[in-house]
C-alpha positions as CSV (number, residue, x, y, z in Angstrom):
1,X,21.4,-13.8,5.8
2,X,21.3,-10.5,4.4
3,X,20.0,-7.1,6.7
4,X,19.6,-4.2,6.0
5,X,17.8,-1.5,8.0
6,X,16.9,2.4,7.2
7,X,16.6,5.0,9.7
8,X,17.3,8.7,10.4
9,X,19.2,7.0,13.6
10,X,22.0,5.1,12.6
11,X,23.4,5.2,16.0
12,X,20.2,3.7,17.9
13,X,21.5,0.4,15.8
14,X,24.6,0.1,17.3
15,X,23.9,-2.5,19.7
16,X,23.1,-5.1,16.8
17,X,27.4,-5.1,16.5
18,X,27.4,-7.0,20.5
19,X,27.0,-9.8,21.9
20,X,26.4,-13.1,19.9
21,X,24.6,-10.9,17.0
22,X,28.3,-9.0,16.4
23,X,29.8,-12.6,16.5
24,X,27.6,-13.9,14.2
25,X,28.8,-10.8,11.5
26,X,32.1,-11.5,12.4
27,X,32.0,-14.9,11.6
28,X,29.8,-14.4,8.3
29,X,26.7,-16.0,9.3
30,X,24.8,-12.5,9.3
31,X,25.9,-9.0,7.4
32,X,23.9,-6.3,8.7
33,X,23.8,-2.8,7.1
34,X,22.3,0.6,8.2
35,X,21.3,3.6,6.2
36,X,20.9,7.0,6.9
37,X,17.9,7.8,5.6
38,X,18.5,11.9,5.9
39,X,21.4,10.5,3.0
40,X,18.7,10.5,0.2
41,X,16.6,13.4,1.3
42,X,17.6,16.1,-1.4
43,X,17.1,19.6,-0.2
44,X,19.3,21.5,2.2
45,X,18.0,20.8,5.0
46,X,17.3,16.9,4.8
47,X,14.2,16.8,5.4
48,X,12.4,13.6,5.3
49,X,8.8,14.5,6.5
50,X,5.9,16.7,5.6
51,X,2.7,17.8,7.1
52,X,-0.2,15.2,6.2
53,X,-2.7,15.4,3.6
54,X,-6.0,15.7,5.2
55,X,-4.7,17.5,8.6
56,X,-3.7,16.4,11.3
57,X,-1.6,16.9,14.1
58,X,2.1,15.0,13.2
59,X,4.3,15.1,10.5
60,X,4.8,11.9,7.8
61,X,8.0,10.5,6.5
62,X,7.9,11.1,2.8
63,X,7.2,8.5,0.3
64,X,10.2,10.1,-2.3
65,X,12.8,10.4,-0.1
66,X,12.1,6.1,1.4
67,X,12.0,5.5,-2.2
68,X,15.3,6.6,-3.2
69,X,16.4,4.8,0.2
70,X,15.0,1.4,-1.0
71,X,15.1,1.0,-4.6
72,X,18.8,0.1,-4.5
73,X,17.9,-1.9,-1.4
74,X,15.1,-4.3,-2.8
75,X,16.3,-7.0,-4.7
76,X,14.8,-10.2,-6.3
77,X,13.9,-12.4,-2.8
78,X,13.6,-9.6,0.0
79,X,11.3,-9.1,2.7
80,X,10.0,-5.5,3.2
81,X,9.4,-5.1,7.0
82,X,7.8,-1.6,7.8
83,X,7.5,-1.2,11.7
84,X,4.2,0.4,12.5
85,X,2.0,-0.2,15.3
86,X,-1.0,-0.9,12.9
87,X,1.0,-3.9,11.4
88,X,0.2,-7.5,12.2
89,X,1.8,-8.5,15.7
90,X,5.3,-10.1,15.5
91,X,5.2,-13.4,17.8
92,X,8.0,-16.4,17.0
93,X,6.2,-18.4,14.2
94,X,7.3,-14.9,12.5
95,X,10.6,-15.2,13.8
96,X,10.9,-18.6,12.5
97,X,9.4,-17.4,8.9
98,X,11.9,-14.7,8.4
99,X,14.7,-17.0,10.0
100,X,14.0,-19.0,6.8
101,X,14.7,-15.4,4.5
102,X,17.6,-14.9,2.2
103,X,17.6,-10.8,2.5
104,X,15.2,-9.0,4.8
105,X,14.7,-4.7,4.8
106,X,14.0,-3.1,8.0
107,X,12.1,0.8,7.4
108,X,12.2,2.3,10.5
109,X,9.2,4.8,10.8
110,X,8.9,8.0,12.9
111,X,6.2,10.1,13.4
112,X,3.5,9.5,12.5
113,X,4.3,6.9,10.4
114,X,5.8,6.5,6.5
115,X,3.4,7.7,3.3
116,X,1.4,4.5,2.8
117,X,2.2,4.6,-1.4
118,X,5.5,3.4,0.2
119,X,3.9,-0.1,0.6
120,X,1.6,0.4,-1.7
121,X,4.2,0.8,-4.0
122,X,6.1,-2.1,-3.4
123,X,3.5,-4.2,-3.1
124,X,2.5,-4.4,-7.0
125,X,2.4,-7.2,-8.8
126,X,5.5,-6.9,-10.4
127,X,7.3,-6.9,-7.5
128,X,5.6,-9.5,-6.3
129,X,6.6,-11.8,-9.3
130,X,10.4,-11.1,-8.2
131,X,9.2,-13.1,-4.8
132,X,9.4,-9.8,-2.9
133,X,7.2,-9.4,-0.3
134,X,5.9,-6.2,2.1
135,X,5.2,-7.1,5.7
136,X,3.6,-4.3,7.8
137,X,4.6,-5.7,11.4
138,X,4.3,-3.9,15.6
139,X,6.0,-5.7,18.6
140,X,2.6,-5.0,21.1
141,X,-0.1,-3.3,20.9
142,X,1.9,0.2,22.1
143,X,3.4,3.1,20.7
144,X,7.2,3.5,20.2
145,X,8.9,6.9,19.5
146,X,10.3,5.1,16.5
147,X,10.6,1.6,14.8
148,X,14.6,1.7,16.0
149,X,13.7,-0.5,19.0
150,X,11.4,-2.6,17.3
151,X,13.7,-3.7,14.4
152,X,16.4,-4.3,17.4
153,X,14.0,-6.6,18.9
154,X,13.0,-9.0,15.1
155,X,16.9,-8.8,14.1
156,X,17.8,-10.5,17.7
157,X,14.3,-12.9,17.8
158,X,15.1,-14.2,13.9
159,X,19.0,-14.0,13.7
160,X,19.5,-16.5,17.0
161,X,17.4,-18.9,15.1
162,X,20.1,-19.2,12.2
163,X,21.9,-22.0,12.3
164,X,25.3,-21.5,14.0
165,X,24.2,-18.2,15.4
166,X,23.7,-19.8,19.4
167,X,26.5,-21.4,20.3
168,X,24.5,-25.0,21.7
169,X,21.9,-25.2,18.8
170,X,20.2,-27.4,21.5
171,X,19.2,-24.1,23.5
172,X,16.1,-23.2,21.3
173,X,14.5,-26.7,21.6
174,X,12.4,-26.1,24.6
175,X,12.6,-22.6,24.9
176,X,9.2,-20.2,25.8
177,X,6.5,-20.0,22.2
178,X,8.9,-22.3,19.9
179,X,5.4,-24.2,20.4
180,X,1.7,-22.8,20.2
181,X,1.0,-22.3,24.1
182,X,4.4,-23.6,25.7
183,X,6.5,-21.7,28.0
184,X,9.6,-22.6,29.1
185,X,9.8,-24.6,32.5
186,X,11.6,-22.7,36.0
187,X,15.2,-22.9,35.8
188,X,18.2,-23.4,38.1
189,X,21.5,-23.1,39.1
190,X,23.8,-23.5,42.3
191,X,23.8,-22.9,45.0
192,X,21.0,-25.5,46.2
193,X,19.9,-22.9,48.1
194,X,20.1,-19.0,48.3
195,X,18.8,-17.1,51.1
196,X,16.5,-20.0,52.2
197,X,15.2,-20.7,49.2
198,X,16.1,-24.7,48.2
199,X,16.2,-25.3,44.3
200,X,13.2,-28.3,44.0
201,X,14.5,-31.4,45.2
202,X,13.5,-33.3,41.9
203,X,15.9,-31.3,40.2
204,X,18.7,-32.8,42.7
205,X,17.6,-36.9,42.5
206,X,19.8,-37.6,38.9
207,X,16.1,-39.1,37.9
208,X,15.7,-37.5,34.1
209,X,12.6,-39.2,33.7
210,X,10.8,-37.7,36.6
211,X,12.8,-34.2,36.1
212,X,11.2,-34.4,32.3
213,X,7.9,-35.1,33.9
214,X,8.2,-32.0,36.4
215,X,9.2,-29.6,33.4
216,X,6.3,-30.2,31.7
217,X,4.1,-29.6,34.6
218,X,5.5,-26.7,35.3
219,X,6.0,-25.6,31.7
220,X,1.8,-26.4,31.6
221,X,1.1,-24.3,34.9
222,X,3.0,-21.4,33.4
223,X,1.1,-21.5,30.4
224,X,-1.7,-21.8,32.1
225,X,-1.3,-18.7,34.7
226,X,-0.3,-16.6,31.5
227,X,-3.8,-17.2,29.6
């Protein structure tokens, strides 16, 4: 899989280069790109925002300047992903639809927000006919400072999903929302007990039938609690 993402924060991005993410890149399973978006902002001072028609208190990130960024970006087969609070809520059916994507193009906002003739733009029908696709998405219903931390948090939910990503492919199974309504059950390690608290004793008997049995209980009860 292909990612790029835009922002006038390259730096805030660095983190997607750790852990199994920066493993994955090493290995060739996911190239990740970032782009400073003051880079196509073209007069002396960079500027990439502008009060808003209408007034206002804010400034908006201009439509010209995220133009230049991603017309050499967008290709035949990419997702769009603009991060915005007004978008449609990311949850993991999400994840698991952009898991399935060839090349997907993260526009981190600030502000208040990009131009909407960005997506407008990109959302005709001729780009539409190159199976290119605009997807306005938030991470809650709360306001970031930027759409850094919210790209962070879609690259790590969809790249882990990639086959050869997680190191036991058998660790997504019965993780938390990889099913409508199911959260993951308690887990355990040892000791059997730490500082008086005993690990259940079902987990201890060796009896997979009846440790299955108690997961999904408490994998239910969780669910349940969380409604």
């Amino acid at each position: 899989m292909k990612i790029d993402a835009v922002t006038i924060f390259p730096q805030y991005l660095e983190p997607l280069q750790l852990s199994l993410l920066g493993k994955a890149q090493s290995e060739g399973l996911v190239e990740i790109t970032i782009h400073d978006l003051r880079s196509f902002a073209t007069d002396n001072h960079h500027s990439v925002d502008d009060t808003p028609y209408g007034g206002g208190a804010g400034m908006v990130m201009k439509a010209q300047v995220w133009g230049e960024a991603l017309d050499p970006l967008i290709t035949p087969d990419t997702d769009l992903i603009i991060l915005t609070p007004a978008g449609k809520k990311f949850d993991q059916p999400m994840a698991q639809s952009f898991a399935r994507a060839r090349h997907l193009v993260f526009a981190c906002g600030r502000y208040e927000g990009i131009d909407d003739r960005v997506r407008m733009y990109y959302s005709q029908s001729e780009f539409m006919e190159q199976n290119i696709r605009v997807h306005e998405v938030s991470i809650g219903d709360y306001v970031l400072g930027g759409g850094e931390v919210a790209a962070m948090v879609i690259i790590e939910a969809v790249t882990r999903l990639i086959p050869g990503v997680l190191g036991n492919p058998e660790s997504i199974v019965e993780e938390s929302h990889m099913a409508e309504g199911f959260l993951e059950y308690p887990n355990f390690t040892k000791p059997s007990q730490w500082r008086g608290i005993p690990v259940p004793e079902i987990l201890l008997s060796g009896n997979h039938g009846e440790i299955d049995k108690w997961r999904a209980t408490q994998a239910d009860l969780r669910a349940k609690k969380n409604v």
